[in-house]
mmCIF file as gemmi writes it, N, C-alpha and C atoms, coordinates in Angstrom:
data_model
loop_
_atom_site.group_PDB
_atom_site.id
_atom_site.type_symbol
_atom_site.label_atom_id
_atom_site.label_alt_id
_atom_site.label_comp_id
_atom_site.label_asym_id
_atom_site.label_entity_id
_atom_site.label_seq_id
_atom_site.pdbx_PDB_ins_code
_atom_site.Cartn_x
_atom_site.Cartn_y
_atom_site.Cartn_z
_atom_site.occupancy
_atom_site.B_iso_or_equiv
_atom_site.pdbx_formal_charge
_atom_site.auth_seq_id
_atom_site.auth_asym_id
_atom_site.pdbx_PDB_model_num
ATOM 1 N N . UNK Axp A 1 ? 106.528 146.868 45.958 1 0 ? 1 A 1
ATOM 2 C CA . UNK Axp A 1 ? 106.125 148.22 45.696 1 0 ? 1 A 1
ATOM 3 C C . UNK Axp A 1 ? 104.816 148.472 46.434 1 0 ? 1 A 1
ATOM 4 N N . UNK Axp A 2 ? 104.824 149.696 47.105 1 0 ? 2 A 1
ATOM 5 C CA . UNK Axp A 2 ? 103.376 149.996 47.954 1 0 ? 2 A 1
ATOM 6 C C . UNK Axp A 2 ? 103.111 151.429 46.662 1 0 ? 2 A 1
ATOM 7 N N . UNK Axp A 3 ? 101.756 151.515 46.629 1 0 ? 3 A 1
ATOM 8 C CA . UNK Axp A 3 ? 100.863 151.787 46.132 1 0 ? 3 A 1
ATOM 9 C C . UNK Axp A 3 ? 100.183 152.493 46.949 1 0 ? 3 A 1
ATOM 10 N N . UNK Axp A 4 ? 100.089 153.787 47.183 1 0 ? 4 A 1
ATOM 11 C CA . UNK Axp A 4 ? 99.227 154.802 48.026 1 0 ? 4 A 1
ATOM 12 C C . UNK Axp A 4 ? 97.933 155.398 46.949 1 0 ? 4 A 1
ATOM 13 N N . UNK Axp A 5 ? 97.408 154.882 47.312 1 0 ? 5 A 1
ATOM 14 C CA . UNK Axp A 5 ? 95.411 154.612 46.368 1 0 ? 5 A 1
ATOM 15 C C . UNK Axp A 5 ? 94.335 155.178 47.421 1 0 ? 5 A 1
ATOM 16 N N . UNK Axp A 6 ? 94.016 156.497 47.302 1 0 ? 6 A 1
ATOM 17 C CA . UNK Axp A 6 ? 92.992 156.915 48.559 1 0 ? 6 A 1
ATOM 18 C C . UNK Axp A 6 ? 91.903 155.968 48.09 1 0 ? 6 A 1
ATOM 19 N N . UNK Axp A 7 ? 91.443 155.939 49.573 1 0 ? 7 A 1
ATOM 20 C CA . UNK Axp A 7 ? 90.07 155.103 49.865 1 0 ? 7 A 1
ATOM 21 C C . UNK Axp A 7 ? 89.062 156.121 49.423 1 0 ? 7 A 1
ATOM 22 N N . UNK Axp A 8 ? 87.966 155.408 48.433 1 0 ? 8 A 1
ATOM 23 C CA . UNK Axp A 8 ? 87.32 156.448 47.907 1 0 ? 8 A 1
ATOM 24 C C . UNK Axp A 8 ? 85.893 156.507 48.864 1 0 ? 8 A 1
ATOM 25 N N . UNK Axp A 9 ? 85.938 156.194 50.227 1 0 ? 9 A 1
ATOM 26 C CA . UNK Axp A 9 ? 84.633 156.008 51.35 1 0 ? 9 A 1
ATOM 27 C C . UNK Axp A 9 ? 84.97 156.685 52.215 1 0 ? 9 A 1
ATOM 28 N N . UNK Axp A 10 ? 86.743 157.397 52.785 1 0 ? 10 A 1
ATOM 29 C CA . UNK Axp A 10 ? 86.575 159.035 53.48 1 0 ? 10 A 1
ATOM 30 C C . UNK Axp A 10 ? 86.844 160.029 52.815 1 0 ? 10 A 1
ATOM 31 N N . UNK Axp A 11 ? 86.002 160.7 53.638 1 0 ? 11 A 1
ATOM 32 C CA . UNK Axp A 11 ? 86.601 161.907 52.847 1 0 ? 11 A 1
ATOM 33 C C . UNK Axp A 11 ? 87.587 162.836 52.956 1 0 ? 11 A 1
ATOM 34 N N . UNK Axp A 12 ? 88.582 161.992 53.565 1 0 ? 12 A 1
ATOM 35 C CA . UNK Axp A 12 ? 89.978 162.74 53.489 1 0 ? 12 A 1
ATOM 36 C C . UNK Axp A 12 ? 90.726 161.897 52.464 1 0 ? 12 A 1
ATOM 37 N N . UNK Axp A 13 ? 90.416 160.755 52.246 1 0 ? 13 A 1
ATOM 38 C CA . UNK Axp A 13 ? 90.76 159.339 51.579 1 0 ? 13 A 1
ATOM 39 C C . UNK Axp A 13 ? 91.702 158.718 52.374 1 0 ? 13 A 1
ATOM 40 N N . UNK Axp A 14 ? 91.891 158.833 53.655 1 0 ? 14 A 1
ATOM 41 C CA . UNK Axp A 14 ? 92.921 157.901 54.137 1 0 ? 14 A 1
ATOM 42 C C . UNK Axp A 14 ? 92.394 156.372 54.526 1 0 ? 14 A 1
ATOM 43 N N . UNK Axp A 15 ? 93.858 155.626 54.854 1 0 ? 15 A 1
ATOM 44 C CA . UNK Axp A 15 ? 93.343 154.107 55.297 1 0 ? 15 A 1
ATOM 45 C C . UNK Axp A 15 ? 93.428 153.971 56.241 1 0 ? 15 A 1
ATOM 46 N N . UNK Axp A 16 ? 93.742 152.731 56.754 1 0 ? 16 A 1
ATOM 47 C CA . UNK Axp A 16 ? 93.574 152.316 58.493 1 0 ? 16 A 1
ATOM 48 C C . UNK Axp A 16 ? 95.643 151.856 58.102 1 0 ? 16 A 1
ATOM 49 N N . UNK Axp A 17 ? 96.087 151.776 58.93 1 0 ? 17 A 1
ATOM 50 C CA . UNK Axp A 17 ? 97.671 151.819 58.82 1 0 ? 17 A 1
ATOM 51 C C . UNK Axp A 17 ? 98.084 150.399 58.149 1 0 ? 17 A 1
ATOM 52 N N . UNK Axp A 18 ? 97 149.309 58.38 1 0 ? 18 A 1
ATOM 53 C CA . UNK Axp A 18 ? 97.675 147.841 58.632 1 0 ? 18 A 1
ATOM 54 C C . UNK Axp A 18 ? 96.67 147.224 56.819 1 0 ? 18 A 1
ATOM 55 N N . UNK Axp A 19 ? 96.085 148.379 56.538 1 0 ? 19 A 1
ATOM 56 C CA . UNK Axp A 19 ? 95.264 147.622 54.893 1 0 ? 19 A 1
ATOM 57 C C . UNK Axp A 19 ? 96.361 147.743 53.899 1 0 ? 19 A 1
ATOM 58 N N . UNK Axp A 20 ? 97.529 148.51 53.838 1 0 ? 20 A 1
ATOM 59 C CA . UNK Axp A 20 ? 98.082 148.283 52.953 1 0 ? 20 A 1
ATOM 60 C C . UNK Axp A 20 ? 99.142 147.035 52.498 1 0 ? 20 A 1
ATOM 61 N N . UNK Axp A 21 ? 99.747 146.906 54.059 1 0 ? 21 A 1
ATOM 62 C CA . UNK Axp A 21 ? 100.668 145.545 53.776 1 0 ? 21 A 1
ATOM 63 C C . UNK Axp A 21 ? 99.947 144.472 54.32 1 0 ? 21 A 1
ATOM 64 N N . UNK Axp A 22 ? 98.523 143.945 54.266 1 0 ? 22 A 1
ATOM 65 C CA . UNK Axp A 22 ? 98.45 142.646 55.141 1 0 ? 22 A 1
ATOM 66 C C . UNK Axp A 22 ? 98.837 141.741 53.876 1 0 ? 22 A 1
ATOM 67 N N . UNK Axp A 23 ? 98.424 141.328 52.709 1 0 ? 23 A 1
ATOM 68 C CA . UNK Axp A 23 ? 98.691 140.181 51.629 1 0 ? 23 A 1
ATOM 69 C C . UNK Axp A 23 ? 100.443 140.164 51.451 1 0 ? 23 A 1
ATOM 70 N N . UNK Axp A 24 ? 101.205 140.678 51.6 1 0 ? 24 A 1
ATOM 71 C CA . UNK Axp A 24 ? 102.863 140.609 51.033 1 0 ? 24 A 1
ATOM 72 C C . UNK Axp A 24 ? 103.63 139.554 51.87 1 0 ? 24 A 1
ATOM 73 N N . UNK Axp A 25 ? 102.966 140.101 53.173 1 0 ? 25 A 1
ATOM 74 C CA . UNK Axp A 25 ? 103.649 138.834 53.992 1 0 ? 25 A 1
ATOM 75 C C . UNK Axp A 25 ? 103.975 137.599 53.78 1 0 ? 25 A 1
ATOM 76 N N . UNK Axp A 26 ? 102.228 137.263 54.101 1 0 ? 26 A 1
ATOM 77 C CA . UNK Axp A 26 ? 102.08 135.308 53.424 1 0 ? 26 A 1
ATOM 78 C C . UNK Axp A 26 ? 103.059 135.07 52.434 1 0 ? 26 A 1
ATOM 79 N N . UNK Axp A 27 ? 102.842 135.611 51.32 1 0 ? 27 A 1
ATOM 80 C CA . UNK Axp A 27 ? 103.423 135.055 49.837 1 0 ? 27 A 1
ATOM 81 C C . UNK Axp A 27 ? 104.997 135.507 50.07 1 0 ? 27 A 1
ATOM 82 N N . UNK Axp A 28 ? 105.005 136.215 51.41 1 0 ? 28 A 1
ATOM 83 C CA . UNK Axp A 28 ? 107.205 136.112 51.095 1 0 ? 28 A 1
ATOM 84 C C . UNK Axp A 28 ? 107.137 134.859 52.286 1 0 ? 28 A 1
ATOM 85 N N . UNK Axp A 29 ? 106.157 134.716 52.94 1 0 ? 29 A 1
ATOM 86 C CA . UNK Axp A 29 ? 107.025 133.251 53.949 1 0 ? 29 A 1
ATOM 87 C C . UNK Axp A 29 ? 106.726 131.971 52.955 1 0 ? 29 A 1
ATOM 88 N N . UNK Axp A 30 ? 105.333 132.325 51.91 1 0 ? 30 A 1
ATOM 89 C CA . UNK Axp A 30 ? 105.244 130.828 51.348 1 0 ? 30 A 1
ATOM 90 C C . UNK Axp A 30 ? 106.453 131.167 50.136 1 0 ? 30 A 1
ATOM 91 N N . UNK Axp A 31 ? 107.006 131.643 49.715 1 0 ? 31 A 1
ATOM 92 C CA . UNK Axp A 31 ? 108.453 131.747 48.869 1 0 ? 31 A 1
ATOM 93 C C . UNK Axp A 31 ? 109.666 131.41 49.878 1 0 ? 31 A 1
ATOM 94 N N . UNK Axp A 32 ? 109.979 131.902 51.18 1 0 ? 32 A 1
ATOM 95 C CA . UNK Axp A 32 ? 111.222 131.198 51.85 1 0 ? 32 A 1
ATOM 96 C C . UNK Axp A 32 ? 110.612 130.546 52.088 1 0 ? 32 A 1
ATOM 97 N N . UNK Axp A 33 ? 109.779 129.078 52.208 1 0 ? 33 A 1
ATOM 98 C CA . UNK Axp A 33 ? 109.479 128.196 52.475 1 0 ? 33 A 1
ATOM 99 C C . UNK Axp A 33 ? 110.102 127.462 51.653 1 0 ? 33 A 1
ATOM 100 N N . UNK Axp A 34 ? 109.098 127.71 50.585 1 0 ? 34 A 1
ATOM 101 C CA . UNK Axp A 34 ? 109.445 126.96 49.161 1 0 ? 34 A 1
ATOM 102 C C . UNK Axp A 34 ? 111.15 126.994 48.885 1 0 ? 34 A 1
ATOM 103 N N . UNK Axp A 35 ? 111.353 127.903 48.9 1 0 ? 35 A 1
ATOM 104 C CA . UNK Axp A 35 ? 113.269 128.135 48.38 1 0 ? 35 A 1
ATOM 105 C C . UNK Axp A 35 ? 113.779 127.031 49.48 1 0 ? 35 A 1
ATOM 106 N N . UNK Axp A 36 ? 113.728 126.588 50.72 1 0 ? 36 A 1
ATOM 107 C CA . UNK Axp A 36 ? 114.161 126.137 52.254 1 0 ? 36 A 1
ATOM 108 C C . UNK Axp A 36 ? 113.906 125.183 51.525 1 0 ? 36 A 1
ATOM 109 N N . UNK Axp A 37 ? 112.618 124.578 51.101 1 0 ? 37 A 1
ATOM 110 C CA . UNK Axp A 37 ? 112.627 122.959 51.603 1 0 ? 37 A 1
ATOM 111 C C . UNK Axp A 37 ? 112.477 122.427 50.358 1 0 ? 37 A 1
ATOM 112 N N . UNK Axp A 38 ? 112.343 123.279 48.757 1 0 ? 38 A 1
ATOM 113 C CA . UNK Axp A 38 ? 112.461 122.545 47.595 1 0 ? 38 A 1
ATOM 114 C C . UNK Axp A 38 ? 110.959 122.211 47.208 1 0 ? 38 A 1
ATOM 115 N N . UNK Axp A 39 ? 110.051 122.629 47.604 1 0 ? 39 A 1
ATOM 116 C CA . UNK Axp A 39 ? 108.601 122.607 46.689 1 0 ? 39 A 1
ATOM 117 C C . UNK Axp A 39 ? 107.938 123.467 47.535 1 0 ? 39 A 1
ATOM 118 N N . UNK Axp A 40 ? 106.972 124.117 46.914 1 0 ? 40 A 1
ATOM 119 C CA . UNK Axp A 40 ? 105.584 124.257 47.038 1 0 ? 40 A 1
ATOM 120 C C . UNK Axp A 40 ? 104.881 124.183 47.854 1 0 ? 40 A 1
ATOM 121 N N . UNK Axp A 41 ? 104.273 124.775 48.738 1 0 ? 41 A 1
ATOM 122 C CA . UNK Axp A 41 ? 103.242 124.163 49.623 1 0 ? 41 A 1
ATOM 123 C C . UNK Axp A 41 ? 101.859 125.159 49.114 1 0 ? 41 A 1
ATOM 124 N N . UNK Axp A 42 ? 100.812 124.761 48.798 1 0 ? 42 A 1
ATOM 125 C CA . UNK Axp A 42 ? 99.451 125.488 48.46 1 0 ? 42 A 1
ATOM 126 C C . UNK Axp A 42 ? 98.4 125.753 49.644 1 0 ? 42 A 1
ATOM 127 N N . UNK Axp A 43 ? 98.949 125.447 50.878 1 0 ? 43 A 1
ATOM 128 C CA . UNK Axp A 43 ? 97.768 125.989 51.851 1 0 ? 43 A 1
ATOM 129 C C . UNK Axp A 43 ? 97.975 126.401 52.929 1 0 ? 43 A 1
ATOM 130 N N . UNK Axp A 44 ? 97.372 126.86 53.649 1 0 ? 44 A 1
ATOM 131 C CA . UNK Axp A 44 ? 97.647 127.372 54.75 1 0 ? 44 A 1
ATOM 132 C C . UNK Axp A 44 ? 97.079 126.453 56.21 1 0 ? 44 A 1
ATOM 133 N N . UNK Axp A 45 ? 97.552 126.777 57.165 1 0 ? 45 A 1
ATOM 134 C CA . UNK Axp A 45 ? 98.939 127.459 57.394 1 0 ? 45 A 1
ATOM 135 C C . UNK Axp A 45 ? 100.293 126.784 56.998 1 0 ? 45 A 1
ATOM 136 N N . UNK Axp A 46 ? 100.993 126.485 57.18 1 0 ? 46 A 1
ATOM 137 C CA . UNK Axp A 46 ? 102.216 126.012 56.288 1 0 ? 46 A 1
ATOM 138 C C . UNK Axp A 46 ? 103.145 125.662 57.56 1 0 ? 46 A 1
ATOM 139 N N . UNK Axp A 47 ? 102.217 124.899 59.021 1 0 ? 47 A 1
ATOM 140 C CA . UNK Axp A 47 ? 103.173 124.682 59.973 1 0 ? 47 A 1
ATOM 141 C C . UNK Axp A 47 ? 104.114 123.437 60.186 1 0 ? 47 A 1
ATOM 142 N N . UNK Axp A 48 ? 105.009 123.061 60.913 1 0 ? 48 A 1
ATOM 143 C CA . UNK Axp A 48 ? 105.557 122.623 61.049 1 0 ? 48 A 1
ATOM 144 C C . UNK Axp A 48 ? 105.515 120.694 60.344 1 0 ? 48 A 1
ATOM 145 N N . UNK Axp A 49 ? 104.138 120.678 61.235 1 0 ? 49 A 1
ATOM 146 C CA . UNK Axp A 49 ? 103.727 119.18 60.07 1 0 ? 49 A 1
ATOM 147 C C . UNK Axp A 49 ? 103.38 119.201 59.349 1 0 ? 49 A 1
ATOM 148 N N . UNK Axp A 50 ? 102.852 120.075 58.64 1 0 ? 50 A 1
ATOM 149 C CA . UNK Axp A 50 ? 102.558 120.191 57.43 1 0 ? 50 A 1
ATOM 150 C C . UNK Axp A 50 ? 103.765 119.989 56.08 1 0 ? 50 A 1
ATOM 151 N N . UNK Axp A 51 ? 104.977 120.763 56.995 1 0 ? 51 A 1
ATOM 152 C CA . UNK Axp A 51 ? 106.031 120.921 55.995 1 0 ? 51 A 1
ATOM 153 C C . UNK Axp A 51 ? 106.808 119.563 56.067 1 0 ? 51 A 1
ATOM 154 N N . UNK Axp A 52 ? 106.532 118.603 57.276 1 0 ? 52 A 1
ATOM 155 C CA . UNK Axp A 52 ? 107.642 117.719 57.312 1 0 ? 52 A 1
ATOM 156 C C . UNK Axp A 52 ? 106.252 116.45 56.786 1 0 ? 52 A 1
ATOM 157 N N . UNK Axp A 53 ? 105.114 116.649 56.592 1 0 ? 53 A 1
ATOM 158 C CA . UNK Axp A 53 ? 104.421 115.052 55.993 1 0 ? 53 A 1
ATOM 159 C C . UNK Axp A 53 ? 104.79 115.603 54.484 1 0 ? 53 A 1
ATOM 160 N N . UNK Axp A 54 ? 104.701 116.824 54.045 1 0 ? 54 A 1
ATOM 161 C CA . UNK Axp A 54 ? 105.308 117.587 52.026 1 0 ? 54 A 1
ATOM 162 C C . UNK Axp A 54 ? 106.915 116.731 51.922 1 0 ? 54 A 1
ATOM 163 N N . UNK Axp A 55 ? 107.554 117.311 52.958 1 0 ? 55 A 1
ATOM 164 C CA . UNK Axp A 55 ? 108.926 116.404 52.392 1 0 ? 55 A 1
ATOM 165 C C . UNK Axp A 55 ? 109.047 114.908 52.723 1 0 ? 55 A 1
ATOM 166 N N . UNK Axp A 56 ? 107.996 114.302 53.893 1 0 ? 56 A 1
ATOM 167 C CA . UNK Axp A 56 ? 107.815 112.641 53.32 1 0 ? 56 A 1
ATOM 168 C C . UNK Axp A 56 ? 107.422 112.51 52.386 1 0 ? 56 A 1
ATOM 169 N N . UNK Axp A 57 ? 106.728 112.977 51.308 1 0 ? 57 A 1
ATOM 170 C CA . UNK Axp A 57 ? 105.885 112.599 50.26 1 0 ? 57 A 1
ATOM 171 C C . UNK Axp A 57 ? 104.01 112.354 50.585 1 0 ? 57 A 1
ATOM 172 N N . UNK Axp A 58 ? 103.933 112.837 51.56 1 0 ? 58 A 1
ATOM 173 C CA . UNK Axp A 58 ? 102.921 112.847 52.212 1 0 ? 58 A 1
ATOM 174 C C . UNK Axp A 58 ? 102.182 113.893 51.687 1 0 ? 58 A 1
């Protein structure tokens, strides 16, 4: 759900185009991550070795 909330610092209240969706992203790739490989990962970035030393047990 987006949420249109004027910025209360113009005074037209508009935003810049890219403040409303930057946080949704991350948290849907760290969820198909998680669903893909069966746990969790807590940090970023979440690349390639990162994901394959999580499923050694690493």
């Amino acid at each position: 759900m987006i949420l249109e909330i004027p910025n209360p610092g113009h005074p037209y209240g508009v935003r810049g185009v890219g403040e409303t969706p930057i946080v949704p992203p991350l948290a849907a790739v760290s969820n198909a991550v998680a669903r893909a490989i069966g746990m969790r990962l807590n940090s970023l970035p979440m690349s390639p070795p990162r994901i394959l030393q999580a499923l050694s047990g690493g």
